[in-house]
C-alpha positions in Angstrom: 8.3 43.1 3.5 10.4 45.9 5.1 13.2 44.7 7.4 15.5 46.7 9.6 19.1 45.4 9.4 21.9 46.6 11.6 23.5 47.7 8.5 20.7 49.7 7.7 20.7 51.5 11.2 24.3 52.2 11.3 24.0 53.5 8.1 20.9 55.6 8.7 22.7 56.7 12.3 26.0 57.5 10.5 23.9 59.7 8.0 21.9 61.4 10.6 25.5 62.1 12.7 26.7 63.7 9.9 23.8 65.8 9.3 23.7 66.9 12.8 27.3 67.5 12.2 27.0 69.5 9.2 24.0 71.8 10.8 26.1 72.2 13.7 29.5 73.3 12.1 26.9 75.7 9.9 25.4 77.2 12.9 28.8 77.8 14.6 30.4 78.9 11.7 27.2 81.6 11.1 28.1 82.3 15.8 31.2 82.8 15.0 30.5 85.3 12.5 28.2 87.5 14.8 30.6 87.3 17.1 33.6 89.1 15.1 30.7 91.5 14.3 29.3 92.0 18.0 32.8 92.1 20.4 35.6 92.4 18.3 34.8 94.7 15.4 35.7 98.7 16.0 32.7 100.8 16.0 32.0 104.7 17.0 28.2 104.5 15.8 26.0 105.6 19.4 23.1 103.9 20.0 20.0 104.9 18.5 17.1 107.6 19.5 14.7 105.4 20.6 12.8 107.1 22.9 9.5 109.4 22.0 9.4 112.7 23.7 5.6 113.1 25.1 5.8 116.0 27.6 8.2 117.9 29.3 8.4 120.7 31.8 11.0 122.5 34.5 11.0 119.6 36.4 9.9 116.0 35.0 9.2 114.4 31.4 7.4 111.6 30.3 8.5 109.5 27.2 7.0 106.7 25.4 9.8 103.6 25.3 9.6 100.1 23.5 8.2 97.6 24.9 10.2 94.5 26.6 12.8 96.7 28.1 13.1 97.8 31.9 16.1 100.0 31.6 13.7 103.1 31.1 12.3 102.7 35.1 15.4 102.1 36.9 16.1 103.7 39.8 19.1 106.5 39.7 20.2 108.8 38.0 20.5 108.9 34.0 21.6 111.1 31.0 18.9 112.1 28.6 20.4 112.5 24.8 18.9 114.2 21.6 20.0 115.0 18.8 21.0 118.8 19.8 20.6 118.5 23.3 21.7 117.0 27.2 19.9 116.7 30.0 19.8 114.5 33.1 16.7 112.2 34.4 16.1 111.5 37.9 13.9 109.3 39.8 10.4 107.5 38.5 7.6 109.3 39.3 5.0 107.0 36.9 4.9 104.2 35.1 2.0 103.2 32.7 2.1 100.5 29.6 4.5 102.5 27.4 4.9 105.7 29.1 7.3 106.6 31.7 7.5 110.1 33.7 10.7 110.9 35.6 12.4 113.5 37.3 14.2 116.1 35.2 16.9 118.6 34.6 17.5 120.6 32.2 21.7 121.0 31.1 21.6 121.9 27.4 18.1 122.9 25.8 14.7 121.3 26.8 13.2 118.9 24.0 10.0 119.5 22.2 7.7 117.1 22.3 7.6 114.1 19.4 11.7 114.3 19.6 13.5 111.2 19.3 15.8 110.7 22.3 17.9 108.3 24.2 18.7 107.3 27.6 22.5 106.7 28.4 24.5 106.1 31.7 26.9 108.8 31.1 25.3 112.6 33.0 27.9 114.6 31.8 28.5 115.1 27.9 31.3 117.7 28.0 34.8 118.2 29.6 35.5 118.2 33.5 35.9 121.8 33.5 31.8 122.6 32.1 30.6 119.7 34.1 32.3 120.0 37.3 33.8 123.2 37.3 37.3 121.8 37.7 40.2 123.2 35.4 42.0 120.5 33.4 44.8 120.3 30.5 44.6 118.6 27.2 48.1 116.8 26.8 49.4 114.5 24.5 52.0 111.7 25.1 53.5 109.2 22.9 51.4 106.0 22.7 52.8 102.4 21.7 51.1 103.2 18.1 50.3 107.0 17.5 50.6 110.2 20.0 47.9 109.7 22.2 45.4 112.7 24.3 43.9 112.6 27.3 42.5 115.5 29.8 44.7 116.1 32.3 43.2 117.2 36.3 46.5 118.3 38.5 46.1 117.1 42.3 48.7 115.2 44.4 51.6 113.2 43.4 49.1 109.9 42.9 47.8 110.1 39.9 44.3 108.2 38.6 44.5 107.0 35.1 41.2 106.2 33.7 40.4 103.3 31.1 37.0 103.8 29.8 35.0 100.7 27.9 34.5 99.2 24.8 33.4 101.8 22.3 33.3 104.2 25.1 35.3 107.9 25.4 36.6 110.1 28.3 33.7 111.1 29.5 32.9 108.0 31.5 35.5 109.2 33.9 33.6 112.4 35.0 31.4 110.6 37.1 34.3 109.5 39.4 36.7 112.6 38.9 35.6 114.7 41.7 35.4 112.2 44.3 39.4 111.8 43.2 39.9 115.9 42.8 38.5 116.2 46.5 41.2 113.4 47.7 43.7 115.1 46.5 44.8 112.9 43.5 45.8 113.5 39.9 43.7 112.5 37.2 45.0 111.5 33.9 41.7 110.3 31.6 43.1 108.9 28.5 42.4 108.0 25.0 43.7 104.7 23.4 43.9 102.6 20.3 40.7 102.3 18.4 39.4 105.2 19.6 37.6 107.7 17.1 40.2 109.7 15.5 43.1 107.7 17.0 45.2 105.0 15.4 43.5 101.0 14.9 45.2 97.9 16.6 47.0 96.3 13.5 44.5 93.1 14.0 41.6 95.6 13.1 39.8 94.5 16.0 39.2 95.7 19.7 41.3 92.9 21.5 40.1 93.8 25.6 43.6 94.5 26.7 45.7 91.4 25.4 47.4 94.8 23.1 45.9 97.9 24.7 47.5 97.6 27.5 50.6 99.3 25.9 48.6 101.7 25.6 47.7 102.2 29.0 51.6 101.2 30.1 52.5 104.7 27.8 50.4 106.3 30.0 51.5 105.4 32.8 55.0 106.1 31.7 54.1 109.9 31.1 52.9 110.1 34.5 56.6 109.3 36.5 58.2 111.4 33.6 56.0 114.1 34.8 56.4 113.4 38.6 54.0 110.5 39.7 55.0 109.0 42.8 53.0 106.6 41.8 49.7 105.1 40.3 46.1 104.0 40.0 44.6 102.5 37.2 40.8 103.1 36.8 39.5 100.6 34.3 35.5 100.5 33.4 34.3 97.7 31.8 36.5 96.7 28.5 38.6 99.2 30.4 39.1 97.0 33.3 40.5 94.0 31.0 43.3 96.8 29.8 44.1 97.4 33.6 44.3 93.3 34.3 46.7 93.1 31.5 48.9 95.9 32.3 49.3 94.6 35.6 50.1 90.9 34.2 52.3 92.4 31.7 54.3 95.9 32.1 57.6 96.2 33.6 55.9 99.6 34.7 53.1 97.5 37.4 55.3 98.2 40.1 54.5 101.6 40.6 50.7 101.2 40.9 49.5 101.7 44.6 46.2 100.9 44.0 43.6 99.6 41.2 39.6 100.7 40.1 37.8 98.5 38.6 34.0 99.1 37.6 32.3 96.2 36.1 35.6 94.7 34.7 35.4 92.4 31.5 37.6 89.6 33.1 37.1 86.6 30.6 35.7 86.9 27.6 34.7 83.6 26.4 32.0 84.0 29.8 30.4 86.9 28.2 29.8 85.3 25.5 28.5 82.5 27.0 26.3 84.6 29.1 25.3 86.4 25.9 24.3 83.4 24.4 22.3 82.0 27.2 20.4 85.0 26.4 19.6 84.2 23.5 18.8 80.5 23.6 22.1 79.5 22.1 23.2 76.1 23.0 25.9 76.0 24.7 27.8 73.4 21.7 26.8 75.5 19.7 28.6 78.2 21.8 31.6 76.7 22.6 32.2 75.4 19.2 31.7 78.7 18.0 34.4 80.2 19.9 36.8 77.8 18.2 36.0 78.5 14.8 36.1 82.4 16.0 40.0 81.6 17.0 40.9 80.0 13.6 38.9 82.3 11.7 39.8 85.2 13.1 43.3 85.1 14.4 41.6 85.6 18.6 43.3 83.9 21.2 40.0 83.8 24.2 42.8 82.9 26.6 44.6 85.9 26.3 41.4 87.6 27.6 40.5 85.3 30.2 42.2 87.4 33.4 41.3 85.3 36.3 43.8 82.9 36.0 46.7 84.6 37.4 44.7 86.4 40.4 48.0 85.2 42.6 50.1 87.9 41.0 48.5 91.1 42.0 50.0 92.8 44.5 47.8 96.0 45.3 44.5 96.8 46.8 42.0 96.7 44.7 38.4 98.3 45.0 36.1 96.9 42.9 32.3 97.6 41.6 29.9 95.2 40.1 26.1 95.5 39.3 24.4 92.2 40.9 22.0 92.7 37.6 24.7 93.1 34.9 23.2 92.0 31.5 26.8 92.1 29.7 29.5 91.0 31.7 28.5 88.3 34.3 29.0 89.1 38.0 30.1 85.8 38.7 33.7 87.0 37.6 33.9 89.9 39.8 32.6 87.6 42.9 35.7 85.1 41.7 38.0 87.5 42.2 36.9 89.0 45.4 36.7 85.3 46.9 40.2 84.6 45.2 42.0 87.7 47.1 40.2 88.8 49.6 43.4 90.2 51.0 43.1 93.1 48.8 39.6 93.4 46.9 37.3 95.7 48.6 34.4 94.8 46.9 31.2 97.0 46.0 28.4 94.9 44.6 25.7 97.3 43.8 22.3 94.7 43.6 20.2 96.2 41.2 22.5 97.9 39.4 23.0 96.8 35.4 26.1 97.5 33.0 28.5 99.8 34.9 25.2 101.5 36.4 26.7 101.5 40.3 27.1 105.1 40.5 23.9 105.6 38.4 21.6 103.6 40.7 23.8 104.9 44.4 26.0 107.8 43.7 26.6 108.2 47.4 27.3 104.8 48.2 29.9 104.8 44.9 31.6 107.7 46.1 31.6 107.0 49.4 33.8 103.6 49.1 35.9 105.6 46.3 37.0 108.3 48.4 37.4 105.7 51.4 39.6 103.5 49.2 41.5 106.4 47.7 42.5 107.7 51.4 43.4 104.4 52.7 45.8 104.4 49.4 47.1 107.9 50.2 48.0 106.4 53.8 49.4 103.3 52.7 52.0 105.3 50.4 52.8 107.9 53.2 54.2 105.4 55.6 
């Protein structure tokens, strides 16, 4: 006859810990990889065409979009992207199964129908002088790595440096630059390391501002050297971790008057979390994950967690956050608009995803920009 001895359970529990242990570490080990892939590895590839051109006419176009994915019928205003060809997409006008018909207008060509297309956050695809009609410079200034560029706008003696996202390029700044050229402001939109055609962090990896900020700290130094009075830093997204850490970190942060922030990454390790909530990741399985990540790959998650030290900023500080963001959680920008409330004007734009304020209520995003850049203009008069 069978018996069950305690010996015989602790033995069968010991094996079935270690098994559970072994799967774990496995799973973790297999996170951690994706991760490294996913946030940390440099890539320039766009997303893909994956849109299905049905109709299109002088004023509206109607595509066929996967399934599973509401982006296609927000509300707003969008670019429209094909392979030789721009053009901007406006409000819904129908919605059935697979096929969507917005608003539309034509900037570079009109697509045929059957073209593969793509719909991106970014209206303008060219330089602030074509999309805006406003003259600008290309200059070059030294960078902590390699000579860096950036576009140029001549205003006042404030000038607006822009930090665009992870992956991202100048053009995320022309959504906000004429708000800034009809305050009166400088803008200087910038590239920095990791960018295409510029020079790699020595890690290899995109680090969200724990080395970037030199970077940004090189710009800034090219602006006094060419007159600043002083600054504001305009960081989107990844670009807004760059901005945290240059104000933590550069002997320079004095001379910023005011800060930007559009959907700011402000700690890492939550957007990963967030992402794997998404996808039904346990949350050991997470965190455990984010430790192997560390050893494995040389990341220190602290070094991009920028909430901490909310007590050392010193300037005003508008700030923009969709109440639907699906990569960075919103939570972060509500912790530090309850942690200093004494200088964060805060925009949080409810339906709005990714850094899709402006997208979903230009008016309202300009609006508090221009608002918050003459109450800056003010504050540095007196």
């Amino acid at each position: 006859m069978f018996r069950i001895t305690k010996q015989r359970v602790g033995v069968t529990v010991a094996v079935a810990f270690a098994v559970f242990g072994i799967l774990v570490l496995g799973a973790s080990w297999y996170y951690s990889g994706l991760i490294e892939d996913g946030a940390f590895k440099i890539d320039h590839e766009m997303d893909e065409f994956d849109l299905d051109v049905v109709s299109v006419s002088a004023n509206q176009i109607s595509f066929k979009h996967p399934s599973g994915d509401g982006r296609w019928v927000q509300p707003g205003i969008w670019g429209f992207e094909w392979d030789d060809g721009f053009a901007r997409v406006g409000d819904l006008l129908s919605n059935e199964g697979d096929l969507v018909t917005r608003e539309f207008s034509e900037l570079n060509g009109r697509p045929k129908p059957g073209t593969s297309a793509r719909m991106t956050r970014e209206v303008f695809s060219t330089d602030p002088l074509v999309a805006h009609t406003i003259p600008f410079r290309e200059v070059t200034f030294p960078g902590a790595l390699s000579p860096l560029g950036a576009w140029l706008i001549d205003g006042g003696d404030i000038w607006v440096i822009h930090v665009h996202g992870h992956a991202g390029g100048r053009i995320e700044a022309l959504r906000s630059v004429p708000a800034i050229s009809r305050s009166g402001l400088s803008s200087l939109v910038i590239d920095y390391r990791n960018d295409d055609g510029v020079a790699e962090d020595p890690s290899g990896y995109y680090l969200y501002g724990s080395t970037e900020w030199e970077d940004l700290e090189a710009a800034v130094q090219y602006a006094l050297d060419q007159g600043a009075e002083s600054v504001i830093p305009y960081g989107y997204s990844m670009g807004g971790a760059i901005v945290m850490s240059f104000l933590y970190n550069s002997p320079l942060a004095p001379n910023v008057s005011g800060v930007v922030l559009d959907a700011p990454m402000l700690d890492l390790s939550r957007v990963i979390d967030q992402a794997a909530a998404e996808l039904q990741v346990p949350g050991f399985i997470t965190s455990t994950a984010r430790f192997i990540t560390e050893q494995r790959f040389d990341i220190e998650f602290d070094d991009m967690a920028y909430l901490k030290a909310v007590d050392q900023l010193t300037a005003p500080v508008l700030l923009f956050h969709g109440g639907n963001d699906d990569r960075i959680p919103v939570e972060t920008s509500d912790e530090l608009a309850e942690a200093r409330p004494d200088l964060v004007t805060y925009e949080r734009v409810r339906e709005a995803k990714h850094v899709h304020a402006w997208n979903i209520d230009e008016g309202r995003y300009e609006s508090a920009l221009e608002l918050f850049l003459r109450s800056v203009v003010r504050g540095q008069r007196k």
